[in-house]
ZAKE-921371 format. One record per residue: residue in three letters; y, z, x of N, C-alpha, C in turn. Coordinates in steps of 0.2 Angstrom, whole numbers, plus 5000, padded with zeros to 4 digits. Each point is the difference from the previous one (the first is absolute). Example, Ala and Ser with C-alpha at 12.3 -4.5 7.8 and 13.67 -1.06 7.14 Angstrom:
ala497250395066500650004996500650005004;ser500549964998500650015004500550034996;
END
This chain:
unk472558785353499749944999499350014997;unk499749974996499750014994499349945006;unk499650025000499549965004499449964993;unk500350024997499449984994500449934996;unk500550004999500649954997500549985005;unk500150055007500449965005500849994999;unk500050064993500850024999500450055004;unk500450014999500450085003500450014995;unk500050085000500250044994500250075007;unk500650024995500350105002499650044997;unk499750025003499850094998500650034996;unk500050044997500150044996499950064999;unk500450055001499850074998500450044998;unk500150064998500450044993500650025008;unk499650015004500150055006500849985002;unk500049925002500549955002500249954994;unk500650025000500349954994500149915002;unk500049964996499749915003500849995006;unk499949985003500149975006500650085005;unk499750064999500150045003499750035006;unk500350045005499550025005500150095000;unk500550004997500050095000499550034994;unk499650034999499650034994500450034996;unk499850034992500450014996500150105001;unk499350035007499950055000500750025007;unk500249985003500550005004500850014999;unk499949914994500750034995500050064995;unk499550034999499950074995500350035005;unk499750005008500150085004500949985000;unk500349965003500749984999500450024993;unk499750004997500550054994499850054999;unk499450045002499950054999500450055005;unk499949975008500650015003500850024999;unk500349954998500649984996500150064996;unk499450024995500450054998500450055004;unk499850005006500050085004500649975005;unk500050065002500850005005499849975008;unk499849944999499849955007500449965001;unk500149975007500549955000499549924998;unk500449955001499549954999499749995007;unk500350015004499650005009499550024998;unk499850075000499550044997499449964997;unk500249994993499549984997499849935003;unk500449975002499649955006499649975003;unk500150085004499750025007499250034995;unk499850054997499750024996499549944997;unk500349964995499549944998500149955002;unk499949995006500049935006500349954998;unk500449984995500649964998500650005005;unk500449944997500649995003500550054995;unk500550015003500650044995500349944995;unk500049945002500349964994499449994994;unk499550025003499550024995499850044993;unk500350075004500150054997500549994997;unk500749965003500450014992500049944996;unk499749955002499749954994499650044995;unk499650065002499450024994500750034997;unk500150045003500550074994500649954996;unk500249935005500649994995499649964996;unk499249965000499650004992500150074996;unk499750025004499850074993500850004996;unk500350035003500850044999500249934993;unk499849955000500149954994500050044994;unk499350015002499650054993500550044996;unk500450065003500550044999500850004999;unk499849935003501149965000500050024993;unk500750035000500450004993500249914996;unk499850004993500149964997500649994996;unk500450085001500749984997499850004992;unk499350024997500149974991500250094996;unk500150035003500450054997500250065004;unk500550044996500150075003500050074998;unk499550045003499950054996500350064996;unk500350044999500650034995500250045004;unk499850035006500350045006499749975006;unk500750005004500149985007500150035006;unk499749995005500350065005500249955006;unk500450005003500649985005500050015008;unk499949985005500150015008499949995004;unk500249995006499949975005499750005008;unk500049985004499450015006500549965005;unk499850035006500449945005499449985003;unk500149945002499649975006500349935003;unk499649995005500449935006500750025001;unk500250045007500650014999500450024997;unk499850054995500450034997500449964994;unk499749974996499849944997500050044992;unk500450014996499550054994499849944995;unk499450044997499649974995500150034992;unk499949974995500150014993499450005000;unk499950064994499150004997500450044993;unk499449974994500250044995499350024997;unk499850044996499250024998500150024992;unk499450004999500050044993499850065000;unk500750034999499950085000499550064998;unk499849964993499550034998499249995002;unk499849955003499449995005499949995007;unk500650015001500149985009499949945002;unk499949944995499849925004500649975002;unk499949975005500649965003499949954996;unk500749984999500449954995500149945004;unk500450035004500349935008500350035004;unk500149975006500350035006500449925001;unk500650034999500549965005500450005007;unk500149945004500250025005500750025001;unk500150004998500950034998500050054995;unk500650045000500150044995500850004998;unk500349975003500749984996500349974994;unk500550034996500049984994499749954997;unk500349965002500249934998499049965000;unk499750025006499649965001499450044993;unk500150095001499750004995499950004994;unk500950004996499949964993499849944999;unk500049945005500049955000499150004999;unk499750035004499449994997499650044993;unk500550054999499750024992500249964997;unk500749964998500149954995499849935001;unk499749995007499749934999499250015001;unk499750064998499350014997499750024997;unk500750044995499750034995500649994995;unk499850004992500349974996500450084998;unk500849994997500350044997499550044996;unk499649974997499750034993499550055005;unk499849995004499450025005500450095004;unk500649965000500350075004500450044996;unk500049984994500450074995499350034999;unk499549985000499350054999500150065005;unk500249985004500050065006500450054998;unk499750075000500450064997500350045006;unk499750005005500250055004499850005008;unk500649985004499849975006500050085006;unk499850015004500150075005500149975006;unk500650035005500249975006500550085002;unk499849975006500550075004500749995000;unk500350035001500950015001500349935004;unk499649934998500349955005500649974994;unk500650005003500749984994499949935000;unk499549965004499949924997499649994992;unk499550055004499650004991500350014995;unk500350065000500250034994500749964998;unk500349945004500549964999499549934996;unk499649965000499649964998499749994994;unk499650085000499350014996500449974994;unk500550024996500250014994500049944998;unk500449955006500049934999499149954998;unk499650025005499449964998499650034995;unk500150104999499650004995500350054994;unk500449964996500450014996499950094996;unk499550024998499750044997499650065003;unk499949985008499950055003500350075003;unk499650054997500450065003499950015011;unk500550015000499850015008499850085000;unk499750025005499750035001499950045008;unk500450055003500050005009499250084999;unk499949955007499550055002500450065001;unk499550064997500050085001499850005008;unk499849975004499850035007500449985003;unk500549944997500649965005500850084999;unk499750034993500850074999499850055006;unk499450015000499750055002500349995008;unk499749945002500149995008500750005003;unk500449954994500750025001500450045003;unk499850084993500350055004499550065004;unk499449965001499850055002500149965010;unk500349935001500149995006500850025000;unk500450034997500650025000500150065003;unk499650064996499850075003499750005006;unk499649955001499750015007500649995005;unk500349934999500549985004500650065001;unk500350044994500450085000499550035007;unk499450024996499750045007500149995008;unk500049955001499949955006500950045004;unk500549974996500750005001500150075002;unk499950064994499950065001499550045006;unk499449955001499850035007500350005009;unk500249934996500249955007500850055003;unk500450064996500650055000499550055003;unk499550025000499750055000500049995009;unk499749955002499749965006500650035007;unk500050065001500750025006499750045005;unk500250035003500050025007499650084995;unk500550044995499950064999499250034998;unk499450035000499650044997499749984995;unk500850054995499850004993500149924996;unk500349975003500349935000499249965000;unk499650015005499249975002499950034997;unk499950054996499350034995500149974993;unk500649984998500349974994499549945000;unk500449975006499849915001499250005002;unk499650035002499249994999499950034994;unk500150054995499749994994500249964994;unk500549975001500249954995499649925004;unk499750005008499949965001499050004997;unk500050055000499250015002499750004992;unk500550044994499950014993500349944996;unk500249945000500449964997499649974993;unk499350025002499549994993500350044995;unk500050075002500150064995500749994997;unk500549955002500649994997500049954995;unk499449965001500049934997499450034992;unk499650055003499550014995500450034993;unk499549964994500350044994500150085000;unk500750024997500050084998499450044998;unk499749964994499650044997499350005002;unk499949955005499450025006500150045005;unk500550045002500250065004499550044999;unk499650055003499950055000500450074999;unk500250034997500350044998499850075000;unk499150015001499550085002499749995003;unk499849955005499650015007500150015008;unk500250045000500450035009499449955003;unk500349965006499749965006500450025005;unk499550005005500349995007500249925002;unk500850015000500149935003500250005007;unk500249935002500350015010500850004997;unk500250035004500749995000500450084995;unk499650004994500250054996499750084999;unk499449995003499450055000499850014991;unk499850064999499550024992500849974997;unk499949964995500449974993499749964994;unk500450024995499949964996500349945001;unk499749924997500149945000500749995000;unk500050044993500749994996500750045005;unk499750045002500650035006500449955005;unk499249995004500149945005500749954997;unk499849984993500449954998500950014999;unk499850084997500750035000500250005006;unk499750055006500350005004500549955002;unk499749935003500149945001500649984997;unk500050014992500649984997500750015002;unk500050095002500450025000500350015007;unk499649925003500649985009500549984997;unk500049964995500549944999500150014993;unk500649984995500250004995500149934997;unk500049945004499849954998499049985001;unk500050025004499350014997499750034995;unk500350054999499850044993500049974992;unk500549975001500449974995499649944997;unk500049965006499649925001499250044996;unk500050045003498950034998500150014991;unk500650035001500050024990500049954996;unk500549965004499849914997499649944997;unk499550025009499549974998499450014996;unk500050095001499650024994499949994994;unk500750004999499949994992499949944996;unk500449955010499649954994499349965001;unk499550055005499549974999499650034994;unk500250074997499950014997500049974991;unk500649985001500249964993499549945001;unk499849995005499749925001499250044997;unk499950035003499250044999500049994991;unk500550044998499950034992500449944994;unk499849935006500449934995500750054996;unk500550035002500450024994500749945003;unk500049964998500449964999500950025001;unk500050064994500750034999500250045005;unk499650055002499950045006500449975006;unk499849955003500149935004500449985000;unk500349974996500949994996500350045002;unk500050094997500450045002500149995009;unk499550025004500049995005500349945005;unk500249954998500249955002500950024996;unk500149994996500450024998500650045002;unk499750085002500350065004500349985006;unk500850035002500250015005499850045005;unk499849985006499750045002500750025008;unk499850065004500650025004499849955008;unk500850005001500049965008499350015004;unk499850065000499350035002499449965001;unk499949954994499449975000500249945003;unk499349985004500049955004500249945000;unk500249935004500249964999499449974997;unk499650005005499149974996499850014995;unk500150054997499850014995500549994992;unk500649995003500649984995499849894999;unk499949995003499949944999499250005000;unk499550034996499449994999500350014993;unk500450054996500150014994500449944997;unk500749975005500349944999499449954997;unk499650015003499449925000499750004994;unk499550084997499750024994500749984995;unk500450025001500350004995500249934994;unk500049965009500049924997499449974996;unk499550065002499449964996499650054994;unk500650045000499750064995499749974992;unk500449934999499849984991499249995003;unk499749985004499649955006499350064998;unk500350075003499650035003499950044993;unk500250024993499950004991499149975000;unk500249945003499249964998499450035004;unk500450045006499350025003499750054998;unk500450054996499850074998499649974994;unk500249934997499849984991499249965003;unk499949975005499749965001499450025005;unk499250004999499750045007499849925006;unk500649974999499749955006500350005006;unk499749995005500550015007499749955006;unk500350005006499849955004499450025004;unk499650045000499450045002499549935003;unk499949974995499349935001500349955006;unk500750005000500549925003500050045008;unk500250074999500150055005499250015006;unk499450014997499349985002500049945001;unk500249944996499949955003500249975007;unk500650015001500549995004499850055007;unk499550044999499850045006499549945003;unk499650014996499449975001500349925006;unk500649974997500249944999500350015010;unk500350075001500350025007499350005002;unk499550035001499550025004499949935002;unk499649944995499849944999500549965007;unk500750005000500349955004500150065005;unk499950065003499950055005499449955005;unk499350034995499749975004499949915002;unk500249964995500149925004500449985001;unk500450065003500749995004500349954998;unk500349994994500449964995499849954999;unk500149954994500249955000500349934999;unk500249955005500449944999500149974993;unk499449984996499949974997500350064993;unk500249984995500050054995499449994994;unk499949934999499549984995499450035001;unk499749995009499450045003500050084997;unk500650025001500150075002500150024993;unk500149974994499949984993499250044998;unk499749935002499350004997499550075004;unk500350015004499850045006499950074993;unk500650035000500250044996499750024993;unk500049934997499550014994499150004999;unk500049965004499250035001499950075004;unk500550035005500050085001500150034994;unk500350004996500150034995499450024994;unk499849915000499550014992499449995002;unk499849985005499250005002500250105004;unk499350004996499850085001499350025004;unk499950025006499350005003499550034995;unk499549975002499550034994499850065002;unk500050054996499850065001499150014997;unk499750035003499350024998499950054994;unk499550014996500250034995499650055002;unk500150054994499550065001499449995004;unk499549974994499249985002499949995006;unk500449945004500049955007500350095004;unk500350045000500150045006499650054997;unk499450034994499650035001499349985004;unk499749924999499949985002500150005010;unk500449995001500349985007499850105004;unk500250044996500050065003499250025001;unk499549984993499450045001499949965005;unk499949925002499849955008500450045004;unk500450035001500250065006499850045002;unk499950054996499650044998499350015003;
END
């Protein structure tokens, strides 16, 4: 009340925005937070807010970054995340900068053609040259359809892991025979239990001239260990020559290499698991042409999707998906501010 004119007027100040009570320096600490791997409890409890609070502020900001749908970049990368229940989620990004695109909360066909073609125009999705996605047969049944022009493309760490979880599972089986009453039968089954690395590691990181004391073996070379081990079992042998080669084929992009390999008859010997890992490549071998020709992979979508586990780890999931949305996107693109050189020279002489 003004005692001079006997009016009444609001205060004003940069601090509080007009008919607000939370400061503008509060809702900073709330996103600043948000970046970081906290629940929304947390940040609540921390900036003496309510939690409808805290996701009021993030689901403003998160506006800032919603996808607008007005174009698509010329490469895509593809995949997915569970949450609520076990509930999977669709996210696609642009492969060459890593920025999320969209997250959808489904990822079955249907729902997600239905949303490339009612957001983005034909003309918009023949621009796309080249989409990357692991060995899921719903993709690679679809893409063609939404994006007429694009080559697909399967991640190299999805071939690798394939047969490199096929090899491992060979070891397992072949240990598990080893597992008896006899001696020599127990010395088997502890070193293939205790060295399972060295069966999975590339050939040509073997050590081949450094005698080591191992347990189990005593003074050897790497490469012996390996041999030895081989030569418990003949389907383990077999299954290892397999694998090798074609992790190597993968290493040295040789496409035709690969081909032969998949191709070849190979004897009763080789593993079950490992027969139906080359059954699978084989299905996607035109697929996997574009990954030796192309350097893009799921590496950025694969980070994101950690980050995306730890996030719903620690706020113990959630109900809402739209929350769990914006949640997501401001974790991703707000980045803590880091100090710069000068500010931690400065910071060390005051210690000092």
């Amino acid at each position: 009340m003004c005692k001079a004119c006997k009016e009444s007027f609001t205060a004003q100040t940069p601090v509080v925005k007009t008919n607000c009570f939370i400061s503008t320096y509060i809702k900073a600490h709330i996103l600043t937070k948000s970046a970081e791997a906290s629940s929304i409890k947390d940040i609540a409890k921390e900036t003496n807010v309510s939690e409808t609070t805290v996701q009021r502020v993030i689901t403003k900001e998160a506006k800032r970054y919603r996808p607008h749908n007005h174009f698509l970049p010329k490469h895509l990368s593809f995949d997915e995340f569970k949450y609520a229940s076990g509930r999977m989620a669709f996210e696609y990004i642009n492969a060459q900068t890593g920025d999320i695109l969209d997250i959808l909360p489904a990822k079955d066909s249907r729902f997600v053609k239905n949303h490339f073609t009612s957001n983005y125009s034909l003309k918009q999705r023949k621009s796309v040259k080249t989409v990357t996605v692991d060995m899921n047969a719903s993709y690679v049944s679809f893409i063609p359809d939404i994006f007429p022009k694009a080559h697909i493309i399967i991640d190299r760490f999805h071939i690798v892991q394939l047969v490199n979880r096929s090899m491992n599972k060979t070891r397992v089986k072949v240990m598990n025979q080893f597992n008896t009453s006899n001696k020599e039968d127990q010395k088997k089954y502890r070193r293939l239990k205790h060295y399972w690395k060295k069966l999975l590691k590339k050939e040509s990181e073997l050590s081949y001239t450094t005698y080591k004391s191992y347990k189990l073996f005593g003074q050897r070379l790497e490469s012996a260990i390996v041999s030895d081990m081989l030569d418990y079992d003949e389907e383990l042998r077999d299954t290892y020559r397999v694998y090798q080669s074609i992790i190597k084929a993968v290493k040295d992009n040789d496409h035709q290499q690969l081909t032969v390999i998949l191709e070849k008859s190979y004897p009763s010997t080789l593993s079950s698991y490992m027969r139906t890992s080359l059954n699978t490549l084989r299905k996607h071998l035109t697929f996997i042409k574009n990954t030796f020709k192309y350097p893009y992979n799921n590496g950025r979508i694969e980070g994101i999707n950690n980050k995306i586990k730890v996030l719903n780890r620690v706020a113990y999931g959630y109900r809402n998906f739209l929350n769990y949305k914006n949640r997501i996107i401001l974790h991703v693109n707000l980045k803590p501010a880091k100090a710069s050189t000068n500010q931690k020279k400065k910071v060390n002489t005051k210690a000092a």
